[in-house]
N, C-alpha and C positions, 0 to 999 in steps of 0.2 A: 534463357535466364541464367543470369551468371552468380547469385547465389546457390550456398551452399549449405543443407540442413545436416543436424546432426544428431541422434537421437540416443542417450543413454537416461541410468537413473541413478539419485540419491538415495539408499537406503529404498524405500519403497515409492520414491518421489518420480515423479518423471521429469526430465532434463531436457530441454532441444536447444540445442546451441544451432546462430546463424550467423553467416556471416559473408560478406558483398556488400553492392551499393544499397541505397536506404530504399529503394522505391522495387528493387527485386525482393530484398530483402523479406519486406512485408508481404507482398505477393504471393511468393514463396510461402510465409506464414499462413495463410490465408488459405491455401491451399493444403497445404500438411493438416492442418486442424480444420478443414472444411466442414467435416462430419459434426464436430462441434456447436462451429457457429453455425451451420445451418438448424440445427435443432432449437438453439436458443430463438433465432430467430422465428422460428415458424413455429414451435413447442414452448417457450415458458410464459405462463401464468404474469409474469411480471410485463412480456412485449403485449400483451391486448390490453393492461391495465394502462401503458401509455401511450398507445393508440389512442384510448378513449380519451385520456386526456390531454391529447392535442389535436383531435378531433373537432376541433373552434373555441372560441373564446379566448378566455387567457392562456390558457394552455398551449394554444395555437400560437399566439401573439408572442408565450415568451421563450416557445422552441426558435421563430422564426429570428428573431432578437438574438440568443445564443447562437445561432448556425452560423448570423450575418456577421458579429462581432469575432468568432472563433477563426470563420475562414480567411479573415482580413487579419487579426493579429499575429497567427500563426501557422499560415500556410504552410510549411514543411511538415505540422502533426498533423491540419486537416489532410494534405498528402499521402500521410502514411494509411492514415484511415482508410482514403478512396483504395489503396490499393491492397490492403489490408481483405477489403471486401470487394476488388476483382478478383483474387485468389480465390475467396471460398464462393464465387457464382450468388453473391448476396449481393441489395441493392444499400449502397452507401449511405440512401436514408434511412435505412431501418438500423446500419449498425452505427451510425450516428445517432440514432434516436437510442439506443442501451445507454451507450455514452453520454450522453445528456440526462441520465437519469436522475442524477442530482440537482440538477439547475434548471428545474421544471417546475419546481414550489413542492413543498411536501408531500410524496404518496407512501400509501398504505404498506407495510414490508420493510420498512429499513430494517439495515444488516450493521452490525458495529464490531468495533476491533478493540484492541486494547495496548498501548504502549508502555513502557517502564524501563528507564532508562536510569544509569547513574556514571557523577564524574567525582572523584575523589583520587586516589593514591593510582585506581586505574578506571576508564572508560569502557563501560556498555549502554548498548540500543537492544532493546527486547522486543516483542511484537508477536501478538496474535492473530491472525489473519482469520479470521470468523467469515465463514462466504456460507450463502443456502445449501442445502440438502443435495439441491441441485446437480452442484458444480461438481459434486464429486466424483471424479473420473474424466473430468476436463481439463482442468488446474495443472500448470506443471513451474518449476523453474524456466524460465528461459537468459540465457547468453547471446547478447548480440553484438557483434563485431562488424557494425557498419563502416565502409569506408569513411574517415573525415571525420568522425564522429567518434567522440568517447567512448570504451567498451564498458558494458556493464551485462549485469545479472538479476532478474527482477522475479517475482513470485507473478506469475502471469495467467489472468483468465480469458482463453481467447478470443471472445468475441468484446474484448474490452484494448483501446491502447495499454501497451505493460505501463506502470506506473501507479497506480492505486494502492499500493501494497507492502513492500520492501523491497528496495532496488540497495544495488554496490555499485559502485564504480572503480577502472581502473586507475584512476586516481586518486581510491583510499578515500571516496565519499561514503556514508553505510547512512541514509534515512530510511521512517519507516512512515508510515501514514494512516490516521481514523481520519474518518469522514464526518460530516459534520450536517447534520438535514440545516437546513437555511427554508423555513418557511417562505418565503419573499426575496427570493434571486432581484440583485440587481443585473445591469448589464455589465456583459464582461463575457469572455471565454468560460468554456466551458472547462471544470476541472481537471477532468482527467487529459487533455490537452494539455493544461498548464502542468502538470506533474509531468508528463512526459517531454516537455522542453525544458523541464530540470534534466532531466536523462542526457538530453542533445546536448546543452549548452554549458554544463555549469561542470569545471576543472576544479573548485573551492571551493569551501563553506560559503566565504562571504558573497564570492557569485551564486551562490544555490539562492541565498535569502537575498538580493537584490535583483533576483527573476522574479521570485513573488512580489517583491514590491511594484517589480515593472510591470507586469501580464496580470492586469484586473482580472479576477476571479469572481463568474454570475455566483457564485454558490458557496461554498465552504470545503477544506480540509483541513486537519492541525498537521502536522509534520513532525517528529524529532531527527534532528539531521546533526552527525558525528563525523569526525574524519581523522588522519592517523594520528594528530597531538592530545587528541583524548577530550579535544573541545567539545560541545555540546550544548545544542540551543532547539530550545519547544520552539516552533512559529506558526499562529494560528492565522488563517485566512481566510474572513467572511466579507462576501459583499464589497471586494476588493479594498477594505482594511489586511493591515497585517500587525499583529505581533508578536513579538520578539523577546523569548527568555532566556539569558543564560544560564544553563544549569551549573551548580555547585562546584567546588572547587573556591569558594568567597564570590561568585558572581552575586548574590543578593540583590536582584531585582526585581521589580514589578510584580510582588508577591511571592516572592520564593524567599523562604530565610535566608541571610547570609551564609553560607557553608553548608547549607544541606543538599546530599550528594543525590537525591533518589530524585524524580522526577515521573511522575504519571501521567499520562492522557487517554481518555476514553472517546464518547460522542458528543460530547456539548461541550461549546465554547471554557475556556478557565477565564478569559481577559475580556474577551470580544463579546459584542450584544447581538442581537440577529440568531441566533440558533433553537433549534427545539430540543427539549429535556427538562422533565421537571425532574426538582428533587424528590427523591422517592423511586425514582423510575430507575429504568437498568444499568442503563450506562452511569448514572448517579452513585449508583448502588454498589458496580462495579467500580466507581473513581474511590469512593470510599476503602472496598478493601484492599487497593494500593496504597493508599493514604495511610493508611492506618495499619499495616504491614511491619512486626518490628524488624529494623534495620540491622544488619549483622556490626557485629564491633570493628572487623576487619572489613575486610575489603572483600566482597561477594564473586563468587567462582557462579557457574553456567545453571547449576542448579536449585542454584535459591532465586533466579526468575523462573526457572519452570515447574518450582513447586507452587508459586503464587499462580503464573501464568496460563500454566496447562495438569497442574496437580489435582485440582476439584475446580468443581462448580460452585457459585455462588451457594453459600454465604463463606465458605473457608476459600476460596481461590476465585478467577475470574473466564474458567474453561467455559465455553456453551456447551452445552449436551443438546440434540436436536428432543423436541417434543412432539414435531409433528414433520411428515414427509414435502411440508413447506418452509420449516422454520431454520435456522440457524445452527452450525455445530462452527466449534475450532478446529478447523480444515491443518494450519500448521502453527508451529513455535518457532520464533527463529529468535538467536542470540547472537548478536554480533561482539564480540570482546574487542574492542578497539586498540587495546592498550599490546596487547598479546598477538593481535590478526588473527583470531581463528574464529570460524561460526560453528553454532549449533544448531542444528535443525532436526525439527519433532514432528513429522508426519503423527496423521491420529493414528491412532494401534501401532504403531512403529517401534521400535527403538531412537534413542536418540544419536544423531551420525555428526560427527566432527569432520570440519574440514577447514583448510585455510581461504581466509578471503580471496586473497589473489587466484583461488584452484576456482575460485566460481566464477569470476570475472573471466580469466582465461578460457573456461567451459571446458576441463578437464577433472578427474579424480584424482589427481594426484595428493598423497595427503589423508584422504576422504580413511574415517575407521568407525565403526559402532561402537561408540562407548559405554561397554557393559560396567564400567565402573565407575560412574556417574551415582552419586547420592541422590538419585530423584526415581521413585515411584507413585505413578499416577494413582486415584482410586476412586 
């Protein structure tokens, strides 16, 4: 195997940089975090709940549907998956089936995130990566330096393709990603498939959002995706629709005031129809106190998304606190500054650690410091 792993950490994060052909590559992966995916597989609560429900019926009908549709649009991610899970000694339908978790019709458990993004004098992408109880101690940064393939750095849950979460690219791409429950999956690829052939394929903005338009999606994500001119555009995609916002800077469209620089997304659709969320509910709850967040006069430095972001829990901020040893925490914070190049990332209990974009794509620290002078305390 001619890939090469490589193991450090962010502040308290963990970091695995790889790097070789795509099909070692994953293997390799697979194998380094074995320990992981085999437990998810064979231990969580979430893989017997979708056993059951593709165990016959619909449920059966619309895995088979997703699997036949994914591995025909996108053979180089179904790819990566098979080998993904010869590495870790797992059977590719079972880790195919994690991945399909969304474009299965609603089950019990969703998990949500939260984005906040702004474009004015300067550009940021915010993101809170909310994952189970679970995961904590599996989660790391990962760096992939495929042959042929664009380099990038994504927030990665191993027994998942990277992609779900917040990915950089070496070419000054920074999106982040909430998911979106879709009661009623049409046919199409399966999500996190399509989020990871943005990773492979897309050098621009405008190729990132015309791979969604290309690669029907059974299910739902919303995206906000940034890149070095400080552009910035929400794209929601349910049920293989898409749409397309530009955020402020005078973009004014499709429900966005003219000039208003801040930008929110949570788990239900803003534009698109097909998704679950009543108003009242969390992510509702949570899009509210973005919404309703006053705006700085000037132009916002790293810390005023992480006092909204990761500063409290609902009703003053939108951190999760777990409640129960099944439920949901805010696993990380990440701040992308577009305008500037440098991130911030907030492991939970951590400090927050500064570093430049290019040091994460690269998968080095160069750069990398703990900013004890950061105007943000959590509470």
């Amino acid at each position: 195997m001619s890939a090469t792993p490589r193991e450090q950490t962010l502040g308290s994060m963990r970091w695995v940089v790889v790097s070789g052909p795509a099909g070692d590559c994953f293997e390799l992966l697979g194998a380094h975090t074995r320990a992981s995916i085999q437990a998810a597989v064979t231990g969580w609560p979430l893989m017997e709940r979708l056993r059951r429900h593709v165990s016959g019926g619909e449920g059966a009908a619309r895995l088979a549907a997703v699997c036949e549709d994914t591995a025909s649009a996108l053979p180089d991610e179904w790819a990566e998956l098979a080998a993904l899970a010869a590495g870790a000694g797992v059977a590719v339908e079972d880790l195919a089936l994690l991945n399909f978790r969304g474009d299965l019709g609603q089950l019990e458990g969703g998990i949500g995130c939260s984005d906040l993004a702004w474009r004015r004098g300067r550009s940021f992408i915010a993101h809170n990566e909310d994952q189970g109880v679970s995961m904590t101690g599996h989660a790391a940064l990962l760096t992939l330096a495929i042959e042929g393939l664009p380099r990038i750095c994504a927030f990665w849950c191993p027994m998942f393709l990277p992609g779900n979460a917040f990915t950089l690219t070496g070419d000054g791409l920074v999106w982040s990603i909430d998911s979106l429950t879709v009661p009623d999956p049409a046919r199409g690829a399966g999500r996190h498939f399509v989020a990871r052939g943005l990773q492979r394929r897309c050098r621009t903005m405008d190729q990132a959002i015309e791979c969604l338009r290309a690669y029907r999606c059974a299910s739902g994500f919303a995206y906000t995706i940034g890149d070095r001119s400080g552009r910035i555009a929400g794209v929601e995609t349910v049920r293989g629709e898409v749409h397309v916002v530009e955020v402020g800077a005078g973009a004014g469209s499709s429900g966005e005031p003219a000039g208003e620089p801040a930008f929110w997304h949570t788990n239900h659709a803003r534009f698109l129809p097909g998704t679950a969320g009543e108003p009242g509910g969390d992510s509702h709850t949570r899009g509210d106190v973005l919404s309703l967040a006053p705006r700085p006069d000037g132009e916002p430095d790293a810390a005023w998304f992480l006092r909204l972001l990761a500063g409290a829990p609902l009703p003053d901020g939108v951190r999760v606190d777990p409640q129960t040893k099944e439920s949901a925490l805010t696993m990380c914070t990440f701040v992308a500054d577009l305008t500037g190049g440098e991130a911030v990332l907030l492991a939970r209990g951590d400090a927050p650690a500064g570093i430049p974009l290019r040091s994460l794509t690269d998968g080095v620290t160069d750069g990398s410091r703990v900013l004890t002078d950061l105007a943000f305390q959590p509470r």
